[in-house]
Backbone as XML, in Angstrom:
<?xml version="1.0"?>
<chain id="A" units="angstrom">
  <residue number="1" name="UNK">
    <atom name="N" x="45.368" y="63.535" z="1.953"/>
    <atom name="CA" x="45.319" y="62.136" z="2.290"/>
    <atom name="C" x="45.918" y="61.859" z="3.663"/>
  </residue>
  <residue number="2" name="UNK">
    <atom name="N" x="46.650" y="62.578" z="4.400"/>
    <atom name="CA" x="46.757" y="62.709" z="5.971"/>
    <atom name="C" x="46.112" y="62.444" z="6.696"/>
  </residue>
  <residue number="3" name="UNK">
    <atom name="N" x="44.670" y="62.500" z="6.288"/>
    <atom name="CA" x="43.470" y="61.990" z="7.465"/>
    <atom name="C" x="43.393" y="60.652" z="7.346"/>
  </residue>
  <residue number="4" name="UNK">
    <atom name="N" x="44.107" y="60.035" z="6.310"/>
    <atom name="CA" x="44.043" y="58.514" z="6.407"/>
    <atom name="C" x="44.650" y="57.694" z="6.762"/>
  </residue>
  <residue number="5" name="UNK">
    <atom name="N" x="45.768" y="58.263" z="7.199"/>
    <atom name="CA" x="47.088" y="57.871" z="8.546"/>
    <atom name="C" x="46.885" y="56.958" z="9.589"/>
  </residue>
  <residue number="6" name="UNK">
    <atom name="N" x="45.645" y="57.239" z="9.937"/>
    <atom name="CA" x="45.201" y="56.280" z="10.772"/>
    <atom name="C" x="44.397" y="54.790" z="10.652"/>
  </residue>
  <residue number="7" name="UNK">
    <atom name="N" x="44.349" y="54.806" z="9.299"/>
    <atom name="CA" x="43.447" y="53.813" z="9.134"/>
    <atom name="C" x="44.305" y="52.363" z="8.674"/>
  </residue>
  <residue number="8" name="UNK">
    <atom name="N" x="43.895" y="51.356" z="10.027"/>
    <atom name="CA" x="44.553" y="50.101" z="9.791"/>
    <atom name="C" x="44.359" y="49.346" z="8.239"/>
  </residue>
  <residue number="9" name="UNK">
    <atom name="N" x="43.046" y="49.070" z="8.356"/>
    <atom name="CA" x="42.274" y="48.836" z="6.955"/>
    <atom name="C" x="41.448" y="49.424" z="5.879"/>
  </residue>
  <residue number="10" name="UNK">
    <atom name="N" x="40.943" y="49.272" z="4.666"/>
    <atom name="CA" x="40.055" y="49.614" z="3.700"/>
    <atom name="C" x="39.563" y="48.257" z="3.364"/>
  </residue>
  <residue number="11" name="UNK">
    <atom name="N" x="37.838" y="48.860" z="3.402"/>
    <atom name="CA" x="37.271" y="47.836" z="1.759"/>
    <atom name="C" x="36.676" y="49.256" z="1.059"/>
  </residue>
  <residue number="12" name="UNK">
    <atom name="N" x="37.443" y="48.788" z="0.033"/>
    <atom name="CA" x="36.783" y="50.044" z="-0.870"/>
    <atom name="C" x="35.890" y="49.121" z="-2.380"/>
  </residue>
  <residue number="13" name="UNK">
    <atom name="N" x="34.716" y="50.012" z="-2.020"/>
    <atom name="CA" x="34.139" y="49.609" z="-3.465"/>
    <atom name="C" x="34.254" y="49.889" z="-4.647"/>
  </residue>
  <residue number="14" name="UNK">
    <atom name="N" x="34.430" y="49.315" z="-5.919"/>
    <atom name="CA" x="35.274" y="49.791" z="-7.120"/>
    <atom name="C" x="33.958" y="50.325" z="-8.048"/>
  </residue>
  <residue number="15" name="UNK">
    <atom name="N" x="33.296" y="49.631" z="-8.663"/>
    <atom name="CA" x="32.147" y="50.204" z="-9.615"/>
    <atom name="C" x="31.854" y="51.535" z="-9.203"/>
  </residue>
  <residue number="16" name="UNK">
    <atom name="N" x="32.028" y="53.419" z="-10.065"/>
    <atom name="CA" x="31.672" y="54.466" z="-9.219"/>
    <atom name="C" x="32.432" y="54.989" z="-8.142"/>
  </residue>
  <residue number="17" name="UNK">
    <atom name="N" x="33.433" y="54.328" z="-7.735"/>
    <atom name="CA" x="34.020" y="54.190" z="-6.544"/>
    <atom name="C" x="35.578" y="54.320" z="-7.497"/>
  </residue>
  <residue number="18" name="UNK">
    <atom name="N" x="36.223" y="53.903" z="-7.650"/>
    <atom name="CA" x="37.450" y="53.736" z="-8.351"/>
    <atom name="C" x="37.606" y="54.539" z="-9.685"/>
  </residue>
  <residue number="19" name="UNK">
    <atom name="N" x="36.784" y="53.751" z="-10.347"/>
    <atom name="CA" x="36.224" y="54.388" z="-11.305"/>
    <atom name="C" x="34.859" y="54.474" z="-12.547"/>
  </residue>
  <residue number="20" name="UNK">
    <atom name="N" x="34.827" y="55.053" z="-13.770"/>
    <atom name="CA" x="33.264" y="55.140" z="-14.011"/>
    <atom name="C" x="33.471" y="54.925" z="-15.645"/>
  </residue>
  <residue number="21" name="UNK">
    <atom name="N" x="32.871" y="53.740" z="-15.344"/>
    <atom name="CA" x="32.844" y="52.789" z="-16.752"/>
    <atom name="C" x="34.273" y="52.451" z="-17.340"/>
  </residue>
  <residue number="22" name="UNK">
    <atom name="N" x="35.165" y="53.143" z="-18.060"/>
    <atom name="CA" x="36.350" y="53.053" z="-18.413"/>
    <atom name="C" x="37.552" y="54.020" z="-17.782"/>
  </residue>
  <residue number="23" name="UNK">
    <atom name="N" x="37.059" y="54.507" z="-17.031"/>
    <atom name="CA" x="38.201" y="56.289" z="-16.739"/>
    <atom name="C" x="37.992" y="55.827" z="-15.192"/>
  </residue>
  <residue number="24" name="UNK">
    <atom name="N" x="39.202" y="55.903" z="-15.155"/>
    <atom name="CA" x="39.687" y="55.743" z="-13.418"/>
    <atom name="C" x="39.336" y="57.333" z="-12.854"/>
  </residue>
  <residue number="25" name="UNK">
    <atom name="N" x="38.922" y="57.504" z="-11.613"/>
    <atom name="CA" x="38.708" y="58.324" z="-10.774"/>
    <atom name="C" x="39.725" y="59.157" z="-10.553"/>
  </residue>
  <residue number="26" name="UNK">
    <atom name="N" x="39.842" y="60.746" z="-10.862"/>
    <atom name="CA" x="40.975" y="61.387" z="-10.199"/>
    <atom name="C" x="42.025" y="61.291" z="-9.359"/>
  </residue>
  <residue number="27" name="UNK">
    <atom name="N" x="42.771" y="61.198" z="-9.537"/>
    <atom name="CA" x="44.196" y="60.172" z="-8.506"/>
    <atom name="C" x="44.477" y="59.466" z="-8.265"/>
  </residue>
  <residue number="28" name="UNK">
    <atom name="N" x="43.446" y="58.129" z="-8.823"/>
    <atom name="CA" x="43.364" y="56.757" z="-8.468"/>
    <atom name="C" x="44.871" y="56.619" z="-8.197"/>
  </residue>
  <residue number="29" name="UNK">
    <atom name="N" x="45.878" y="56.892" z="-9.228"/>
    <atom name="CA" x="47.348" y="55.867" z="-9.021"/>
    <atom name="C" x="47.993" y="56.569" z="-8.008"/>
  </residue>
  <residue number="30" name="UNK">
    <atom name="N" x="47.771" y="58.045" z="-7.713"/>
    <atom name="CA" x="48.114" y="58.492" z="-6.656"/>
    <atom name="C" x="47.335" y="57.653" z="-5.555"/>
  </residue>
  <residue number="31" name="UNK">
    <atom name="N" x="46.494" y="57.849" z="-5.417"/>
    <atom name="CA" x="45.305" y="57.062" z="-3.951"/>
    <atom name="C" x="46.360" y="55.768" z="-3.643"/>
  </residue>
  <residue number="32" name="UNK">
    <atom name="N" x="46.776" y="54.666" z="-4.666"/>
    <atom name="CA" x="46.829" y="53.773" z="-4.308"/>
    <atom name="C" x="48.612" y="53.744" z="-3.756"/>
  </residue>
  <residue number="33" name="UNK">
    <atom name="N" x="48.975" y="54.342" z="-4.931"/>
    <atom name="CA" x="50.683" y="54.669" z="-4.391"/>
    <atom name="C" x="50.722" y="54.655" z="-2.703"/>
  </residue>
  <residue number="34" name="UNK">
    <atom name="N" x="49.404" y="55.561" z="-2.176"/>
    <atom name="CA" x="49.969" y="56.580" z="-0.766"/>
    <atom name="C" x="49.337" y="55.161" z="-0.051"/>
  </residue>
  <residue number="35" name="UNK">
    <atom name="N" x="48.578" y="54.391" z="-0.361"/>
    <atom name="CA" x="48.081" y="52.871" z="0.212"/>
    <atom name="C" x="49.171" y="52.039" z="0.331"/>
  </residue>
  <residue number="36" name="UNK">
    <atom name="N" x="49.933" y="52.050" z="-0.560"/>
    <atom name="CA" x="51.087" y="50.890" z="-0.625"/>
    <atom name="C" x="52.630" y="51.760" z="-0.031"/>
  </residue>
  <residue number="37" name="UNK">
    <atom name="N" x="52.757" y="52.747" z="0.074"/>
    <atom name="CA" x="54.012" y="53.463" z="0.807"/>
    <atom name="C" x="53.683" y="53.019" z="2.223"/>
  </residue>
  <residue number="38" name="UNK">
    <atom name="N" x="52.443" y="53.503" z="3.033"/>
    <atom name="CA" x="52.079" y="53.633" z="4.238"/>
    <atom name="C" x="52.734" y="52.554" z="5.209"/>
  </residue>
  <residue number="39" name="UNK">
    <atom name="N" x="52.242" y="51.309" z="4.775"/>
    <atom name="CA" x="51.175" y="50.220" z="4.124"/>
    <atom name="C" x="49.993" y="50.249" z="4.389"/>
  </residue>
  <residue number="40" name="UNK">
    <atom name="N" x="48.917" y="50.472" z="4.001"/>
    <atom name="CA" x="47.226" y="50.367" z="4.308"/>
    <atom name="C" x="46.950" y="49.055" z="3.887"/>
  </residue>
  <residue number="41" name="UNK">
    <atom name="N" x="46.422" y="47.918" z="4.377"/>
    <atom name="CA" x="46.232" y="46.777" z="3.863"/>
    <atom name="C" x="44.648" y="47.155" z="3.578"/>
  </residue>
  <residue number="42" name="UNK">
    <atom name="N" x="44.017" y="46.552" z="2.261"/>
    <atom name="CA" x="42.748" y="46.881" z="1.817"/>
    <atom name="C" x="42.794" y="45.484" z="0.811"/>
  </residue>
  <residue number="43" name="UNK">
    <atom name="N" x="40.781" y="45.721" z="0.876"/>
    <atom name="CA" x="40.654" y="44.675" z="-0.218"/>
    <atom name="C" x="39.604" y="45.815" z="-1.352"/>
  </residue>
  <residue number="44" name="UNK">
    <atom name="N" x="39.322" y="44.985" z="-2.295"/>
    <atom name="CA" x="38.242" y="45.814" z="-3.218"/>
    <atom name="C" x="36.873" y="44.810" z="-3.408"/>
  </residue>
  <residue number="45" name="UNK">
    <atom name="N" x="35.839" y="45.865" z="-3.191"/>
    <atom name="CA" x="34.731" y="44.803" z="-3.727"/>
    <atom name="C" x="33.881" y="44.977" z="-4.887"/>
  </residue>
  <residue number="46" name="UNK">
    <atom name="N" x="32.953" y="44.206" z="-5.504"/>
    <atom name="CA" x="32.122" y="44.723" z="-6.070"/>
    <atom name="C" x="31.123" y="43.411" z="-6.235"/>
  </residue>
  <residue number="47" name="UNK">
    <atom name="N" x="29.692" y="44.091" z="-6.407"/>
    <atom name="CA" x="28.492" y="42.954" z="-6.287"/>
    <atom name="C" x="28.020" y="42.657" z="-7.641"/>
  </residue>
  <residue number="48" name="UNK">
    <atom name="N" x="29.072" y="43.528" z="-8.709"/>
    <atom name="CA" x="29.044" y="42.891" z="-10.367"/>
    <atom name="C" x="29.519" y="41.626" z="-10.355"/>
  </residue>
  <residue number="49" name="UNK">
    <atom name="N" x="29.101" y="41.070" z="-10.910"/>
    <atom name="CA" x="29.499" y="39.890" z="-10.899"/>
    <atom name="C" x="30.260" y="39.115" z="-12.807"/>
  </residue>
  <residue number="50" name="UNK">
    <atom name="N" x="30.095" y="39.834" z="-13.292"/>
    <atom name="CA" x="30.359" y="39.811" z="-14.908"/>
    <atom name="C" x="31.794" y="39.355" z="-15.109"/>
  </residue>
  <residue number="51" name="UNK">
    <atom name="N" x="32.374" y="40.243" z="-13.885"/>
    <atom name="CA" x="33.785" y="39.490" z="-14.178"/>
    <atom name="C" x="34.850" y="39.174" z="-12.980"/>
  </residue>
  <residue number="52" name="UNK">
    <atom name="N" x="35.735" y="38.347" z="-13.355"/>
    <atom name="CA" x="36.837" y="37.582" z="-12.394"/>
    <atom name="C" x="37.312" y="38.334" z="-11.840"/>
  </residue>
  <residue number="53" name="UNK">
    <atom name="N" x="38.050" y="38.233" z="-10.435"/>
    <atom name="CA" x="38.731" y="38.923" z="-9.749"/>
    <atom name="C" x="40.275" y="39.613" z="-10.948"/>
  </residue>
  <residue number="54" name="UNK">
    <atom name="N" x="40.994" y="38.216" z="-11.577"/>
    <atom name="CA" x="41.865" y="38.693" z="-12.245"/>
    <atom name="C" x="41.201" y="39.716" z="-13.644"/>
  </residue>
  <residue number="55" name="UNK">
    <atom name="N" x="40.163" y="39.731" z="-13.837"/>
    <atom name="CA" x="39.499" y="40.453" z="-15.101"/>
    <atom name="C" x="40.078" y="41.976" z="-14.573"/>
  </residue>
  <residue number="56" name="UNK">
    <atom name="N" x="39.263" y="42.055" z="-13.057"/>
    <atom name="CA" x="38.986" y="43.264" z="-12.420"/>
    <atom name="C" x="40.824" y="43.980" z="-12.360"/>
  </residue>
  <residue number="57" name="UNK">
    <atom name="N" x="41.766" y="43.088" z="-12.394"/>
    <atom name="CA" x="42.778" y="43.535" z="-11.904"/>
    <atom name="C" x="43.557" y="44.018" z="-13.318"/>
  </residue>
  <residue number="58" name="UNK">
    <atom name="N" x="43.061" y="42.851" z="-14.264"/>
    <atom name="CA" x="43.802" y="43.503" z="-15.479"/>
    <atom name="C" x="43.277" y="45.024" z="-16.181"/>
  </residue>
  <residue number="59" name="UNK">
    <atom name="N" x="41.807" y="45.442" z="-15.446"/>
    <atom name="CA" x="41.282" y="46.609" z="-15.687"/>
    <atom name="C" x="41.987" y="47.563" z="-15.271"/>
  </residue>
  <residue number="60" name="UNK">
    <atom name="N" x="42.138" y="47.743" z="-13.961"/>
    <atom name="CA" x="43.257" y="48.308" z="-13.268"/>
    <atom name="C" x="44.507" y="48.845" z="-13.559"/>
  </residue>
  <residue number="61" name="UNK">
    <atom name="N" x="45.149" y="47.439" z="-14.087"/>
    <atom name="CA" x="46.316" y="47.253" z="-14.771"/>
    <atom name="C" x="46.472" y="49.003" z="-15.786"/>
  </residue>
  <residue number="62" name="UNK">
    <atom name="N" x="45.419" y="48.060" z="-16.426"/>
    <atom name="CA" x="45.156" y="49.247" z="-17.561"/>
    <atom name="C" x="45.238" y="50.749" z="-17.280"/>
  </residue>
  <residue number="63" name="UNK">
    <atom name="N" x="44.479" y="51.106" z="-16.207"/>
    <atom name="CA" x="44.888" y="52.301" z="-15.687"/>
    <atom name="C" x="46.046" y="52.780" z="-14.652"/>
  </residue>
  <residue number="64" name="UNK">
    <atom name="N" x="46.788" y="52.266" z="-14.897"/>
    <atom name="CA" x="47.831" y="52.416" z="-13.825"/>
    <atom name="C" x="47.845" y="52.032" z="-12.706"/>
  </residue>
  <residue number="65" name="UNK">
    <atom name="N" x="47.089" y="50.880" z="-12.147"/>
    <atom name="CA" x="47.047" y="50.532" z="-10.643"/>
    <atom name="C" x="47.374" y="48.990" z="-11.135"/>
  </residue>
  <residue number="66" name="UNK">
    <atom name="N" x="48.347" y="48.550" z="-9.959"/>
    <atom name="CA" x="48.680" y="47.197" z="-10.141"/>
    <atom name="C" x="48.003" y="46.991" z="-8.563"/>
  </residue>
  <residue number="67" name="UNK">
    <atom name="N" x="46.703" y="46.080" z="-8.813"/>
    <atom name="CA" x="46.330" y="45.612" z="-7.532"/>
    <atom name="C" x="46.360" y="43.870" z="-8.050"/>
  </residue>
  <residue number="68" name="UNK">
    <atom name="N" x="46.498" y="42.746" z="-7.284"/>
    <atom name="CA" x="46.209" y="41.625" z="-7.286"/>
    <atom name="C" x="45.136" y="40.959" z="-7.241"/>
  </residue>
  <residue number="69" name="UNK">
    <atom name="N" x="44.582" y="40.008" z="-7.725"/>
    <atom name="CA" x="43.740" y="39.282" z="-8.216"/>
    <atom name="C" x="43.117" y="38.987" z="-6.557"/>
  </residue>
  <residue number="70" name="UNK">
    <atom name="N" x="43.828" y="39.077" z="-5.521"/>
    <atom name="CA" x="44.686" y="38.148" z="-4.309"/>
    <atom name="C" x="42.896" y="39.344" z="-3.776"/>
  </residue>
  <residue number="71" name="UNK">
    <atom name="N" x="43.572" y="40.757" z="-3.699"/>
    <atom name="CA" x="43.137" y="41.566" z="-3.581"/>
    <atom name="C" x="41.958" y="42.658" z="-3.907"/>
  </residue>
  <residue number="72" name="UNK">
    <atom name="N" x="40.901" y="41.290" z="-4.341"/>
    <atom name="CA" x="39.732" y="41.755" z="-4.914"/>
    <atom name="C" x="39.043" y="40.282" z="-4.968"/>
  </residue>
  <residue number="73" name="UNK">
    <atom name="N" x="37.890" y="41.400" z="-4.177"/>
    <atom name="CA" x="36.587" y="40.325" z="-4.103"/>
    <atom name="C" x="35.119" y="40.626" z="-4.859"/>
  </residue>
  <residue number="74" name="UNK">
    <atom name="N" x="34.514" y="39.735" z="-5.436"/>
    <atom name="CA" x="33.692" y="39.661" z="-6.132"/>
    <atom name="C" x="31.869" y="38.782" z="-5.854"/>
  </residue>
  <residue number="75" name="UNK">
    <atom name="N" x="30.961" y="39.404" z="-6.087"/>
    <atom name="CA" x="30.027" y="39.035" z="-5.358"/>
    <atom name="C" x="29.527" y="37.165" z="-5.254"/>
  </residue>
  <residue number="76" name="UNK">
    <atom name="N" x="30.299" y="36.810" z="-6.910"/>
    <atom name="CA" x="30.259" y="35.695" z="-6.967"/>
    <atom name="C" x="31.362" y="34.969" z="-6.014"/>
  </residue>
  <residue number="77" name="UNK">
    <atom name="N" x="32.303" y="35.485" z="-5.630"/>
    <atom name="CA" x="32.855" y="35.288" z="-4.394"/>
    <atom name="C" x="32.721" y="34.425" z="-3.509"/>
  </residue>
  <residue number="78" name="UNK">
    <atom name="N" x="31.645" y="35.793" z="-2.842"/>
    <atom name="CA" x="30.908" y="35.619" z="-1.264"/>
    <atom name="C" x="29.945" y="34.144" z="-1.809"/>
  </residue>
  <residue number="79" name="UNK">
    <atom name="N" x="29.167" y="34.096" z="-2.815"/>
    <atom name="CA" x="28.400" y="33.374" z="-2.444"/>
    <atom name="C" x="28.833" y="31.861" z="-2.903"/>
  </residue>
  <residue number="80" name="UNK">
    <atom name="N" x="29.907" y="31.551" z="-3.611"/>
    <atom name="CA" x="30.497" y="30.459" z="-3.784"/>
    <atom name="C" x="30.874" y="30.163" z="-2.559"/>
  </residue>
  <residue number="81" name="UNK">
    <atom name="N" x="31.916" y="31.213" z="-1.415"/>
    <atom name="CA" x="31.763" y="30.417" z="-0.700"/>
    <atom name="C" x="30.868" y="30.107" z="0.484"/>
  </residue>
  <residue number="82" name="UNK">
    <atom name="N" x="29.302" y="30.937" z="0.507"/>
    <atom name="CA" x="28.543" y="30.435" z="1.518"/>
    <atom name="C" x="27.906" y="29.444" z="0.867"/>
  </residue>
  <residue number="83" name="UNK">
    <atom name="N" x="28.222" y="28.919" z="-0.108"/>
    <atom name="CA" x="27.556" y="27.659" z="-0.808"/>
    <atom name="C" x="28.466" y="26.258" z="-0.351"/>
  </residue>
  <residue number="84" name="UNK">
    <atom name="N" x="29.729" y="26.274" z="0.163"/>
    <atom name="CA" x="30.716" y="25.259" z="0.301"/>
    <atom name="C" x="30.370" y="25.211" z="1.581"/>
  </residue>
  <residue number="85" name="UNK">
    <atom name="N" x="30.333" y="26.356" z="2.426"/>
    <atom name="CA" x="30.499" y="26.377" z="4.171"/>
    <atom name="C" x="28.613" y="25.891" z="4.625"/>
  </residue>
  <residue number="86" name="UNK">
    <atom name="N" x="27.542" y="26.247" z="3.773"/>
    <atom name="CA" x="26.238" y="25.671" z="4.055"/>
    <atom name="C" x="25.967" y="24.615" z="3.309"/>
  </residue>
  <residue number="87" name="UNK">
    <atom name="N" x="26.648" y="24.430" z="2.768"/>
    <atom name="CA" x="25.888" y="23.299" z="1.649"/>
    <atom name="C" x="27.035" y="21.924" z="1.350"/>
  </residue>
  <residue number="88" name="UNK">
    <atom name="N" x="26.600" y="20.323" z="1.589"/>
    <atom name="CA" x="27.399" y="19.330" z="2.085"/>
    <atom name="C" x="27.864" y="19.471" z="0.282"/>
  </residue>
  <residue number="89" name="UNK">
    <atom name="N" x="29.577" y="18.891" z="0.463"/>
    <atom name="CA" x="29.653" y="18.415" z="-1.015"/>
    <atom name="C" x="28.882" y="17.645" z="-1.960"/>
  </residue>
  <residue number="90" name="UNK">
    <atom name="N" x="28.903" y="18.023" z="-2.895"/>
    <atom name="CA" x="28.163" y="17.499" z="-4.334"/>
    <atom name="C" x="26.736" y="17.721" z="-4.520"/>
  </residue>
  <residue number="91" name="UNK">
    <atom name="N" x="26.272" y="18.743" z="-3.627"/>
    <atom name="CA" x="25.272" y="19.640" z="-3.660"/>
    <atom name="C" x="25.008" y="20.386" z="-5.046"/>
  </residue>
  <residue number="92" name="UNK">
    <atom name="N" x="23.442" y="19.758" z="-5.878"/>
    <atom name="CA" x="23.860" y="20.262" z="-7.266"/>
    <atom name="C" x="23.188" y="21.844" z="-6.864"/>
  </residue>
  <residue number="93" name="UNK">
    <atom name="N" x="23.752" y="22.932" z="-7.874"/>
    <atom name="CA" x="23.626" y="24.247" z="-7.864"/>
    <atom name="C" x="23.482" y="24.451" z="-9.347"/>
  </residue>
  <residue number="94" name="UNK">
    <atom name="N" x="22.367" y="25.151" z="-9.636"/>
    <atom name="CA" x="22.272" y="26.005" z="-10.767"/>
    <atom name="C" x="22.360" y="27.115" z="-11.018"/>
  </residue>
  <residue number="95" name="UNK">
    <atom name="N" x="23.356" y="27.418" z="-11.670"/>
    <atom name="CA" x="23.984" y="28.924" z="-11.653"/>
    <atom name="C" x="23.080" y="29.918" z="-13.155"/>
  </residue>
  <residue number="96" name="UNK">
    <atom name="N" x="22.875" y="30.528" z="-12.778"/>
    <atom name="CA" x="22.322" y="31.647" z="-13.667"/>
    <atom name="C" x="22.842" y="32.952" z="-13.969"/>
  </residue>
  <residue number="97" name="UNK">
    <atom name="N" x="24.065" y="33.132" z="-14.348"/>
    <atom name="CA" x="24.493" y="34.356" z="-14.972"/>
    <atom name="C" x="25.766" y="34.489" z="-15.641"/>
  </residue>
  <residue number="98" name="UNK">
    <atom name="N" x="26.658" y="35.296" z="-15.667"/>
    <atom name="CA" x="27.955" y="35.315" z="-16.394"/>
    <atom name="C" x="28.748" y="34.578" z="-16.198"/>
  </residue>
  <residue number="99" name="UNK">
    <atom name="N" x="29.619" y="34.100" z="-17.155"/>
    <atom name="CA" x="30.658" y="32.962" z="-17.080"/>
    <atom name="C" x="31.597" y="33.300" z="-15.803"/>
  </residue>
  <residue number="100" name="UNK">
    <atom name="N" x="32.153" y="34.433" z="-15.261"/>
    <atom name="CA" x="32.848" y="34.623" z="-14.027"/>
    <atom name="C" x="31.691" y="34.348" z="-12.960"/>
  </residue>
  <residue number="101" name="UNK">
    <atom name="N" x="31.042" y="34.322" z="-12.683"/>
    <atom name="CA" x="30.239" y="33.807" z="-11.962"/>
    <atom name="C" x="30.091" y="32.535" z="-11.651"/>
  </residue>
  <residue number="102" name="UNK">
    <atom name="N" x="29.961" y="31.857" z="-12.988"/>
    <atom name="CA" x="29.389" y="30.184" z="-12.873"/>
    <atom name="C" x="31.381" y="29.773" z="-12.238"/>
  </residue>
  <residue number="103" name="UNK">
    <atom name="N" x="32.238" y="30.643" z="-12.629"/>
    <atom name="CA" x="33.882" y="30.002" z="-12.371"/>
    <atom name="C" x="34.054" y="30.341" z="-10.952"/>
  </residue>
  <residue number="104" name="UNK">
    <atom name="N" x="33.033" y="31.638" z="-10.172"/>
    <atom name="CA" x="33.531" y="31.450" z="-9.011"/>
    <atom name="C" x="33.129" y="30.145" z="-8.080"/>
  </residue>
</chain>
């Protein structure tokens, strides 16, 4: 993990990336330990949209990584907010998919 010494930032993608379905990825709590000693400032993404940023974190949780809610972005995210920054208030929107979705 020395070659990563240099790196101001991360976005790392979590689905496959972190880990695969329920089982965190080989070293994950190591990976993230050597992120938070350094400091590496990073965010996490993913274009699932099924669940909340805090969902994603209490997953985590679960495997030994304490990342923040703060610290994870979600596809319903991005597009909540290019819906506020293009679109005037009280703009009706019909949302079509999982309840973390319709909440972002």
């Amino acid at each position: 993990m020395d070659s990563l010494a240099k790196i101001k930032h991360l976005i790392l993608d979590m689905d496959g990336v972190l880990y695969r379905g329920n089982e965190p990825m080989p070293r994950l709590q190591e990976f993230f330990a050597f992120l938070r000693q350094r400091p590496v400032p990073f965010v996490l993404v993913t274009n699932n949209a099924t669940r909340t940023p805090r969902e994603r974190s209490e997953r985590l949780a679960a495997m030994g990584v304490d990342v923040s809610p703060s610290e994870i972005l979600v596809a319903g995210q991005a597009v909540a907010r290019y819906l506020r920054r293009d679109y005037p208030a009280g703009t009706r929107v019909h949302v079509f998919g999982m309840p973390a979705l319709v909440q972002a």
